[in-house]
C-alpha positions in Angstrom: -20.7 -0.6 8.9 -17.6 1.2 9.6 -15.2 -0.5 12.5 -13.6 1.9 14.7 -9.8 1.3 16.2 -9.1 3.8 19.0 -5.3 4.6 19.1 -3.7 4.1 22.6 -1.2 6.7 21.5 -3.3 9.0 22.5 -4.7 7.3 25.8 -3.1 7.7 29.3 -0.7 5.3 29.4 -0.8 5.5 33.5 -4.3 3.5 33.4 -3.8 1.6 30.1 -6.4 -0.8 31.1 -8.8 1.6 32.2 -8.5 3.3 28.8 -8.9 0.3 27.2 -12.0 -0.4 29.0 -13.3 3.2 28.4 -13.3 3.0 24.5 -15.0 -0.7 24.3 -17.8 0.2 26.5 -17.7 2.8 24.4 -18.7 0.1 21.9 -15.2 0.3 19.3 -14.6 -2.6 17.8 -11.1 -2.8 17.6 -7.7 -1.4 19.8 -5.4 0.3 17.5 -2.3 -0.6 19.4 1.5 1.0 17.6 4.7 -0.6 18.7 7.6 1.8 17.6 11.1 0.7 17.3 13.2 3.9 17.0 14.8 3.0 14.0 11.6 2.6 11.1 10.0 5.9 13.2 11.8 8.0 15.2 10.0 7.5 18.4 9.6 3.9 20.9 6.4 3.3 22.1 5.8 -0.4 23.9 6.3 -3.9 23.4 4.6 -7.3 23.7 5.2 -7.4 27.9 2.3 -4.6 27.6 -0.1 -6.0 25.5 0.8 -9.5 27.2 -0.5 -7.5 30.6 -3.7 -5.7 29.1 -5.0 -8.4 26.9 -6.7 -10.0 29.7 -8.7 -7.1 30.6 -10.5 -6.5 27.4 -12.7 -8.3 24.9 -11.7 -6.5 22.0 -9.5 -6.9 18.5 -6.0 -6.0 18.9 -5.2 -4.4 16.2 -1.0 -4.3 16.6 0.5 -1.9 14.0 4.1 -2.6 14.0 6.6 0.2 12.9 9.5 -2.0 13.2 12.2 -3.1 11.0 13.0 -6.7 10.3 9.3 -7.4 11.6 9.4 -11.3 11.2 11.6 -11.5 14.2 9.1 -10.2 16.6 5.4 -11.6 14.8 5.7 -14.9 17.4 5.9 -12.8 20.1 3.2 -10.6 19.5 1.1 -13.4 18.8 2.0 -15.0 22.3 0.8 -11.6 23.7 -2.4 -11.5 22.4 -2.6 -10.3 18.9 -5.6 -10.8 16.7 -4.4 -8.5 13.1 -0.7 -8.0 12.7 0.0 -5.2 10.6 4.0 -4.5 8.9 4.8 -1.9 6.7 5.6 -2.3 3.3 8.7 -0.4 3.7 10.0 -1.7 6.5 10.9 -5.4 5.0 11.9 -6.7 1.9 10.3 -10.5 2.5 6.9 -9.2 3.1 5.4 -12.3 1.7 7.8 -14.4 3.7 6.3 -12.6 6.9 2.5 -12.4 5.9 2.6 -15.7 5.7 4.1 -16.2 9.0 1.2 -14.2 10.6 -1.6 -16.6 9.6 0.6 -19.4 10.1 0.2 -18.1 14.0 -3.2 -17.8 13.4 -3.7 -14.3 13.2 -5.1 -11.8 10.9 -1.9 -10.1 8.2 -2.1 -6.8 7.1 0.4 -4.2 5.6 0.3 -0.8 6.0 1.8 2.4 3.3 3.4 5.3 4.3 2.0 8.4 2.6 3.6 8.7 -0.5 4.3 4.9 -1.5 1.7 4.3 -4.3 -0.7 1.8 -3.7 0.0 -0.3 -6.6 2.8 -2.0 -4.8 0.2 -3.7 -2.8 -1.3 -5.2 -5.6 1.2 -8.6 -5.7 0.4 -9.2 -2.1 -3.8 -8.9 -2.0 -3.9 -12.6 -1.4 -1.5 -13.0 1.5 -3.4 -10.0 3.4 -6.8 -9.4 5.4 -6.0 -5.7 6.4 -4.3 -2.8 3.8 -3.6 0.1 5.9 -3.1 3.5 4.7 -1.0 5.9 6.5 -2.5 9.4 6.7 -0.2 11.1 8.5 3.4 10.2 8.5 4.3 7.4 11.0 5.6 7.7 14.0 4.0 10.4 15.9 0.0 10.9 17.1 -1.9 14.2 16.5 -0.5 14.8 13.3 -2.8 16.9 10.1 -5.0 14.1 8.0 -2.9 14.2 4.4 -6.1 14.1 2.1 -3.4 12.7 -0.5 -3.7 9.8 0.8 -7.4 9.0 0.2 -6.2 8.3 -3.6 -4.9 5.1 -1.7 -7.6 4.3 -0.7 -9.8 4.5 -3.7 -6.7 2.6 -5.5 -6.8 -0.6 -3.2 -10.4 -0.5 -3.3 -10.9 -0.7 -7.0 -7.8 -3.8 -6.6 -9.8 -5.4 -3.5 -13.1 -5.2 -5.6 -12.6 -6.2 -8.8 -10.6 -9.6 -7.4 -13.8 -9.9 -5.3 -11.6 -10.7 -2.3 -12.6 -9.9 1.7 -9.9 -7.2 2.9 -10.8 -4.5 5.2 -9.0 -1.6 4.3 -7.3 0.9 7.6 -6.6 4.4 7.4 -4.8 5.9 10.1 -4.1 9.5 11.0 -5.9 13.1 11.7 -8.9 11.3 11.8 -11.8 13.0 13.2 -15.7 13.7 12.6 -14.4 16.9 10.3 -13.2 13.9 7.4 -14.9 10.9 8.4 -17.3 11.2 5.5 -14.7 11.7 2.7 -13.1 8.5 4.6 -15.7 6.3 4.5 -16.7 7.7 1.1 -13.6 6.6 -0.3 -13.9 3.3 0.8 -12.3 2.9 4.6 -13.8 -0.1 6.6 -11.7 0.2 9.5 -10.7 4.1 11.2 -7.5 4.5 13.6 -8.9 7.4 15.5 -6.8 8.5 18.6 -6.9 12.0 19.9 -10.4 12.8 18.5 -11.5 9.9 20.8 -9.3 10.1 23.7 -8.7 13.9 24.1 -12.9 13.9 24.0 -14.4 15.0 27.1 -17.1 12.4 26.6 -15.6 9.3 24.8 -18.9 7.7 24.0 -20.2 10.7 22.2 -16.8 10.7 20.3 -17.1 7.7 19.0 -21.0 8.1 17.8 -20.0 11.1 16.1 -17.7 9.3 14.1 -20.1 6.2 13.3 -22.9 9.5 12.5 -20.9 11.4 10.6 -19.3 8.0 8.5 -22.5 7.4 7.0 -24.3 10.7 7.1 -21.7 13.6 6.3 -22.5 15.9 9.3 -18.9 16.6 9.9 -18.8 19.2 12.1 
């Protein structure tokens, strides 16, 4: 069953925990939640003071994607927040082991994310340090960006690794997504879909998010 991971990006950041509340009663299972630093992505979102406020309001995952540099200075503190997956990027870090490893160490879930065009095969030496691969669909940084359907070769790449090592890692795609690809998504082999203006620019958030879970499994994109 496909997991869904509204992006706050795209929320009203004036009622955070209201938005928050919106998309699990909605019935998500997971809060896609980007910290930006300004210097990996050219834009600054929030920090661990605002998850550390919200988390008690809300029964879901946080799924904290961080788009920082130098991420293992930060991973204890967004822990302490209320983190349950920490995600890095690949390009962001040269000890990505080093910091993986730090993650679960705090007791939460380690994943690593791609940007666009790095090839999925530099994953391959860290598969057992992860739980979460996350593939960038869009370049990062910025919400309502165009799905790149590129990317989906990223997907069928780390699902053919994940597979044939028999080993349990969701895999995250994040970017333009919408009930118009979430077939080919799913198709491809997505468990887990970062979804933030299709959900929270909806006029009905509920019936956004069923779309989505409809349209995973039976292709009526519309």
């Amino acid at each position: 069953m496909l997991k869904i991971s509204p992006s706050i990006l795209a929320s009203d950041f004036g009622h955070l925990a209201d938005e928050f509340k919106k998309v699990e009663d909605a019935g998500v299972e997971y809060i896609h939640i980007d910290v930006m630093d300004g210097v990996f992505v050219p834009n600054i979102s929030l920090g661990p003071c605002i998850i550390s406020a919200v988390r008690p309001t809300s029964n879901l995952v946080f799924d904290v994607h961080l788009m920082i540099t130098d991420p293992i200075r930060y991973v204890e503190e967004f822990k302490k927040a209320g983190a349950d997956i920490i995600t890095i990027h690949y390009e962001a870090c040269e000890n990505q082991v080093e910091v993986l490893k730090r993650i679960r160490e705090l007791g939460c879930r380690a994943g690593i994310s791609i940007k666009p065009a790095t090839p999925a095969f530099v994953l391959e030496p860290l598969l057992e340090y992860i739980d979460l691969a996350l593939v960038m669909s869009v370049e990062p940084g910025f919400g309502g960006q165009s799905f790149i359907p590129e990317t989906l070769e990223s997907v069928r790449a780390l699902r053919g690794m994940i597979d044939s090592r028999g080993l349990d890692i969701e895999i995250e795609i994040d970017g333009g997504i919408g009930p118009k690809n979430i077939y080919e998504v799913t198709k491809a082999g997505v468990d887990v879909a970062v979804a933030g203006s299709s959900i929270y620019k909806a006029a009905d958030v509920k019936a956004a998010v069923q779309a989505l879970r409809d349209g995973a499994y039976k292709g009526e994109a519309e």
